[in-house]
Steps between C-alpha positions, in 0.01 A plus 500: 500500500197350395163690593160387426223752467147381533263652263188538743183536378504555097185731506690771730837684477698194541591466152605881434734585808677167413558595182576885649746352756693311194585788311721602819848440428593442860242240536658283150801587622505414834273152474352228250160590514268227415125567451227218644163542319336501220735641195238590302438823758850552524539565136217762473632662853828552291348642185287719760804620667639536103822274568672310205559178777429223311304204754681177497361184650643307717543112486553451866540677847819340659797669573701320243299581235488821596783612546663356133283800390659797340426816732197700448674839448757396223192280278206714597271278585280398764465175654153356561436202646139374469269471765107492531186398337477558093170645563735828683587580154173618366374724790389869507702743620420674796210243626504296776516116400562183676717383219688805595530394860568162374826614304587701798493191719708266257755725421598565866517152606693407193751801601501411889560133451794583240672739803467219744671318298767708379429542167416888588696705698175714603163556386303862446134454449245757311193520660269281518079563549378345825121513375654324125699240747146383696322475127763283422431311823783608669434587839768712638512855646848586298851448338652422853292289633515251172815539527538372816302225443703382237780542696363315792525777730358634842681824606493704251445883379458761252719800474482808308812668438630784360897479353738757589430833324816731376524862640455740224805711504552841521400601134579846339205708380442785286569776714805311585406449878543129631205340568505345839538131548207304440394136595158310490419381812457151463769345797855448534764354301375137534163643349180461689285222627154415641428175664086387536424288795211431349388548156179407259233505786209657582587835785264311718734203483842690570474451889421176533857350266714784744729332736766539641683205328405613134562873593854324587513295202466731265791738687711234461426444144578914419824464702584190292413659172640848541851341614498348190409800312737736685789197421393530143563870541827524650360601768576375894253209558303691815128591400331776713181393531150656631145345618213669414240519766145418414250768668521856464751684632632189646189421683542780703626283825247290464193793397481351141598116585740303684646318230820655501544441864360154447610378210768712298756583777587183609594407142715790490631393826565162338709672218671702680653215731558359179785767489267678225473841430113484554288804630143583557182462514479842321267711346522446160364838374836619640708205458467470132589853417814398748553189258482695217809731590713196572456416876393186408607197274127332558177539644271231652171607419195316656248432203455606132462811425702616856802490255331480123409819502767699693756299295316587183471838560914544448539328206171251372679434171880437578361258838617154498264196624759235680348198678715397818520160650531294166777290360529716207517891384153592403445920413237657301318843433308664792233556280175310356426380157364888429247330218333849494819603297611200367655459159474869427874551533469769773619199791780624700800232464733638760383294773565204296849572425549513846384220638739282258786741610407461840484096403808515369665672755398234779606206283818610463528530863336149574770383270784619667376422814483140387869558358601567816324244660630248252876618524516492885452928517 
């Protein structure tokens, strides 16, 4: 399982949780993590993290070549493939450059372009800095939209997600009482999602991209994505799903806004013939906490920060980034390039680690799917 990790820009945390997330044993063990960017970051990210990985170069990025390499875990090393302009190497930490956003930009389309075609098995992207990606004369609002540009995609949509969490057992304590049982709220078994309608707009902007056929669209994209993540699971392949409305308290039949009589519940309606397990509008200051104690496999949020910041709020720094509707697996961090604390070594790598987990774990179901498909299943 081959799994290339974009470095993002080289000026933020990038560098650091990459080399964080490598020193996880079920990451080496469980994939063939290859690093796109510039190596010379890579190599002070690991002496920064104080690992004893050793950076080796790589000639090519095709699957042959690839995989005739030894495995990271028994060699300790870490692959790097290079990517970006030489002028990346020689920037200051922590500051905003377009040679930054530059490096960003080059390394991900290097990384998509080897996933579509099949020399990766998945990419996980750092984050990149949309303000370093316009000086570099890059004009887009994100990650997922590039991506699906280079993908040559319409329908398409971010999700953040948050894996499955294990219950913390009953656990003995001093007095010799058992605590009682214990578990972050943060969904159900297949983890937690949160779909954006919308995304990087203007609030003003929201209502006019609402319809009822992207509200739809982007439905059918969770109920696509979490039957493959509850498959990937062991899990039966029947999301529960739930629409979040837009207005307060639902718009209040109609007080606030008729937009969920308007527009949101006939794409429900739509799902639900489907044969979909689809309901709302709802309220999301009390469908979220609902989400969070399992009702729910997904939410369908309605713009940005609708589902950023509830989402967040469980878990920022174990969150997974997944971009639906492309041809390939695509996860990341659901967090910035945090240049205020960059190359400090106080970065958080968790949410790195899973994201390639999470990578991983969808690859291997792709590939069994396509098993199947191949052997008549």
């Amino acid at each position: 399982m081959i799994i290339g990790v974009t470095m993002g820009d080289p000026t933020g945390v990038g560098p650091e949780i990459i080399a964080g997330a490598l020193q996880e044993f079920d990451v080496l063990s469980r994939c063939q993590p290859v690093v796109i960017g510039r190596s010379v970051h890579l190599r002070r990210a690991l002496d920064l993290v104080d690992s004893s990985q050793k950076v080796h170069t790589l000639e090519r990025l095709d699957r042959v070549y690839l995989e005739s390499l030894p495995p990271t875990h028994l060699v300790n090393t870490v692959y790097c493939y290079e990517a970006g302009p030489a002028e990346a190497d020689s920037l200051v930490d922590g500051r905003i450059a377009a040679a930054g956003g530059a490096a960003a930009h080059d390394a991900l389309v290097v990384g998509a372009r080897a996933a579509l075609s099949g020399d990766l098995n998945a990419i996980v992207t750092a984050p990149l800095h949309k303000g370093a990606l316009h000086l570099a004369g890059y004009r887009w609002p994100g990650h997922t939209e590039l991506l699906a540009s280079i993908c040559n995609v319409d329908q398409f949509a971010m999700m953040l997600y948050l894996p499955p969490c294990l219950t913390i057992g009953d656990v003995a304590g001093d007095s010799g009482f058992l605590a009682t049982n214990e578990r972050r709220l943060r969904g159900g078994p297949a983890g937690l999602g949160v779909v954006h309608v919308t995304l990087h707009m203007a609030l003003r902007d929201v209502f006019e991209h609402l319809s009822s056929r992207a509200i739809f669209e982007t439905i059918e994209l969770a109920q696509l994505t979490f039957t493959k993540i509850r498959s990937s699971l062991g899990l039966p392949p029947c999301p529960a799903l739930a629409v979040a409305a837009l207005n307060p308290h639902g718009g209040e039949s109609g007080l606030f806004g008729d937009e969920e009589q308007r527009i949101i519940a006939p794409a429900v309606r739509e799902a639900c013939l489907r044969g979909w397990n689809v309901s709302g509008p709802l309220s999301v200051d009390t469908l979220m906490p609902a989400a969070a104690s399992g009702q729910y496999d997904a939410v369908v949020a309605m713009y940005h920060d609708q589902g950023h910041i509830a989402l967040k709020l469980l878990d920022m720094f174990d969150a997974v980034n997944i971009t639906l509707g492309i041809p390939i697996i695509r996860t990341s961090v659901a967090h910035g390039t945090a240049h205020d604390i960059a190359w400090k070594g106080i970065a958080k790598s968790s949410g790195m680690t899973q994201a390639i987990l999470t990578a991983v774990r969808l690859a291997n179901r792709e590939r069994i799917a396509k098993s199947n498909m191949a052997n008549g299943a």
